[in-house]
N, C-alpha and C positions, 0 to 999 in steps of 0.2 A: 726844818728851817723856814722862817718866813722870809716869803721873797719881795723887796722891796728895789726901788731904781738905784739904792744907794748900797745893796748888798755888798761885800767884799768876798765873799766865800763862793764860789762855783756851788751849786746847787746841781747835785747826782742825782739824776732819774734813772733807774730801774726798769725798762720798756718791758713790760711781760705779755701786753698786746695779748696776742692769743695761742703763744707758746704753751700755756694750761692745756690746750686740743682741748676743750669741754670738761675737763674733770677740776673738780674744786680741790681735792688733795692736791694736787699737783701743782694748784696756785697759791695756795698757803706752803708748798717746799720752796716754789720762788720768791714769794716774800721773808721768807724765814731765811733764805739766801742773800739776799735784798739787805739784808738786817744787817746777817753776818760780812758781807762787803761793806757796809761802813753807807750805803746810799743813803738821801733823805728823801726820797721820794720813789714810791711804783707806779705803775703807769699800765689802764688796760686800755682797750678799745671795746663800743658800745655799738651796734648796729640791729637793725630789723633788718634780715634777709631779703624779707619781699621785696621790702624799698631799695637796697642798695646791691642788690645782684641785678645786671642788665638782663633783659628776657631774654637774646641772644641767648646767654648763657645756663640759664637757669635749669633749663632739660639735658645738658650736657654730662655726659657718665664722668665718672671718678672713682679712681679705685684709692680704700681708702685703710687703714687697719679694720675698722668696725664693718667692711667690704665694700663688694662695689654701688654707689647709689648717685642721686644725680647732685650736679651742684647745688643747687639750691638747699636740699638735705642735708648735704654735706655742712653747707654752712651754718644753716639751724641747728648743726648737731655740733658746733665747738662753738655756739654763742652762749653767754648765762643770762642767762633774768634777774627776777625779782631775788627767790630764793640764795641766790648764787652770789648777787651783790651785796645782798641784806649781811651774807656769812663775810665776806670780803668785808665789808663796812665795819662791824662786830670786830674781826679780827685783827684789819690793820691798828684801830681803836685801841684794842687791849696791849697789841705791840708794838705803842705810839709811836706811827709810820705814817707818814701823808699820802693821800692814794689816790689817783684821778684817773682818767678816763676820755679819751677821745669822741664826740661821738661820730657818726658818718650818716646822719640826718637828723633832723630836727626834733622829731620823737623821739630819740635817743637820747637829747640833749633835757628833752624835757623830765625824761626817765631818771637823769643822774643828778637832776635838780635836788631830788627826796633826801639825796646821802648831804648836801651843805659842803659838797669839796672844799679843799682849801683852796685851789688850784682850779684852771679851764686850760683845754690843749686844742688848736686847731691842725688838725693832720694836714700835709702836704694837700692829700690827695681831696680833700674838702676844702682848701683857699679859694676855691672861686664859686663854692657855695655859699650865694648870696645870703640866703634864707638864714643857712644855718650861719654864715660866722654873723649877721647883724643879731640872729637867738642869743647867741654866745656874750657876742659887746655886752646885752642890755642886761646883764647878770651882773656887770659892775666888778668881776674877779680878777683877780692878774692870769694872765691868759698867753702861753705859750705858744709861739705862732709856727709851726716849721714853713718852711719856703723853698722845699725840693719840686722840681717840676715848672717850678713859677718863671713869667716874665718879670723885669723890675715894674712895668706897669700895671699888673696885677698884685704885687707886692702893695704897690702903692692906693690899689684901692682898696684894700683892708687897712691897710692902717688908716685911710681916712674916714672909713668906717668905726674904728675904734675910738678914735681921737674924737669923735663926730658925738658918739656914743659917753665920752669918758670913762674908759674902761682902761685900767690900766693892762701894760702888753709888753711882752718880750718876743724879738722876732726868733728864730731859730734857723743860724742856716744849716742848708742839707742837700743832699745828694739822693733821690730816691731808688737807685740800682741795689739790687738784692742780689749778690752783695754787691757792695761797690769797689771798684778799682781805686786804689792809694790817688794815680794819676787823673784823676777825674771830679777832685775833692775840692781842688780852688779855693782854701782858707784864706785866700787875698779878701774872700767877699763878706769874711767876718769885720774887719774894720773896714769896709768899703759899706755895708748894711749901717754900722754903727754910726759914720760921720753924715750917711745920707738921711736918715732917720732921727738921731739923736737917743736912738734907746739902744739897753740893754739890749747883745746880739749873746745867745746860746749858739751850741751846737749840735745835730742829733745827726747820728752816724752811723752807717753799712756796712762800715770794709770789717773786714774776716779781722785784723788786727787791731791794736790800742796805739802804735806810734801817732797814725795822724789825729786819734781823739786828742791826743797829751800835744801835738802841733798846736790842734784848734784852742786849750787852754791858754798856752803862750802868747797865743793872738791877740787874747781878750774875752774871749769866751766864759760867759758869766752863770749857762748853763751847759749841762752834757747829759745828753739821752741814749745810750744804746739798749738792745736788747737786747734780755738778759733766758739762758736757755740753760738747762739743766743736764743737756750733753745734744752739742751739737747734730750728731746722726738720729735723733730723735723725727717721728715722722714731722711732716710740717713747713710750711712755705718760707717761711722765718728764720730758723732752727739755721741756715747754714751762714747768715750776717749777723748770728746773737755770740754773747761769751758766757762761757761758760762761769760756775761760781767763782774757782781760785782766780781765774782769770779777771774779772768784775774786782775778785777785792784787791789783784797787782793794779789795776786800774786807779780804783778809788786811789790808793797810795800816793803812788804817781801824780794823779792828781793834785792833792795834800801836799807833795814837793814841790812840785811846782810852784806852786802858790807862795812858799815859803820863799822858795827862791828867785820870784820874782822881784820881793821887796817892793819897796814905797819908789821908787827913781831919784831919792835926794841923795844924793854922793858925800859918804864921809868918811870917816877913816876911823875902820871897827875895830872893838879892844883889843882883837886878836892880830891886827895889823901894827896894832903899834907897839906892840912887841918886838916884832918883822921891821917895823919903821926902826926902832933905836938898833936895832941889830946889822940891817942892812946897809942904811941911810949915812954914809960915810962923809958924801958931800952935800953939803947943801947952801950956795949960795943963788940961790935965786932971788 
């Protein structure tokens, strides 16, 4: 689906992030899931380990399925490359799927330039990378913003970056707790983002359940991100705030009702009511 400021359709993202753990099999079963839930979009994330692991951390052990090694290894061992993207690219392609990618520094950004996304995502945890979200603006894409973590006045210097840029942009609220608690969700700030900004506001989402994503729709929520996991106890950082497939497609559904049920706001009286109208309708002098 293309995404446009005048969209009416909620736009479903497929987070598969890096629920793959490094195997490409495994990301082509979550896009093939992806499908089969009804979403219109998947979603990974892109990084160079060197750059985005703090050295604090980088010699710290980790025990892992493939055993125990340090983080840093760790992390080079569940990222793709070239190879890995190329097949990703190829494949969404063939099972016309829209597919993007987060990056989590600037070389990354420049990496995923090669594919022509449809789409630009700025993660939470990259909003107040300067560097990278002005790479991001000057690509000129619609560009999904999430806002977990953020002050409103960090909120408010990306988008004057964008706007600055002319880059079209959706903000995304969010909660970055893995997982996140229902009580901690504050959908008040979906039309409070919307009225303060004047853009499209999404929603990208943690909690272990779909009630409050199907909340954040009713609100206004013009997109919805969660991710998407091929069985929850699988190893993985992710795995325990993602849904599962059957789960993803009650989701998508839900969604789809919603929507339906939300209608246009113009009050009239449907063919099925006036039925109920001459049936019911005994008196009527008003």
């Amino acid at each position: 689906m293309k995404r446009t400021k005048d969209s009416s359709e909620v736009l479903i993202i497929a987070e598969i992030g890096i629920n793959h753990n490094g195997d490409i099999d495994i990301a082509k079963k979550l896009i093939n899931s992806a499908i089969f839930a009804g979403c219109d979009v998947v979603k990974f994330q892109k990084r160079i380990p060197e750059l985005c692991v703090p050295e604090e951390y980088k010699d710290g052990k980790r025990e892992t399925p493939w055993g125990a090694m340090s983080y840093l290894e760790y992390r080079k061992r569940v990222e793709f490359g070239e190879k890995e993207y190329d097949e990703i690219d190829a494949y969404c392609r063939n099972k016309d799927i829209s597919w993007l990618a987060s990056a989590w520094d600037v070389e990354s950004q420049l990496f995923l330039r090669r594919y022509n996304c449809e789409y630009n995502k700025i993660a939470s945890a990259m909003l107040t990378h300067k560097k990278l979200v002005e790479s991001v603006a000057d690509e000129g894409k619609y560009t999904f913003i999430s806002t977990g973590m953020s002050t409103m006045k960090e909120i408010e210097k990306v988008v004057e970056i964008f706007r600055k840029l002319e880059c079209p942009f959706e903000l995304m609220h969010c909660n970055s707790s893995y997982p996140m608690p229902d009580d901690q969700a504050n959908l008040r700030m979906i039309p409070v983002l919307r009225e303060r900004f004047g853009v499209n506001v999404g929603y990208s989402g943690h909690e272990a359940g779909l009630i409050t994503t199907c909340a954040a729709v009713a609100l206004g929520a013009t997109s919805v991100e969660r991710h998407m996991t091929l069985d929850r106890a699988m190893w993985g950082t992710d795995q325990a705030a993602s849904i599962e497939v059957m789960g993803f497609h009650k989701l998508v559904k839900y969604i789809r009702t919603i929507e339906e049920a939300l209608g246009d706001g113009v009050k009239v009286v449907t063919h099925q009511e006036e039925k109920e109208r001459k049936r019911l309708r005994k008196v009527n002098d008003l």
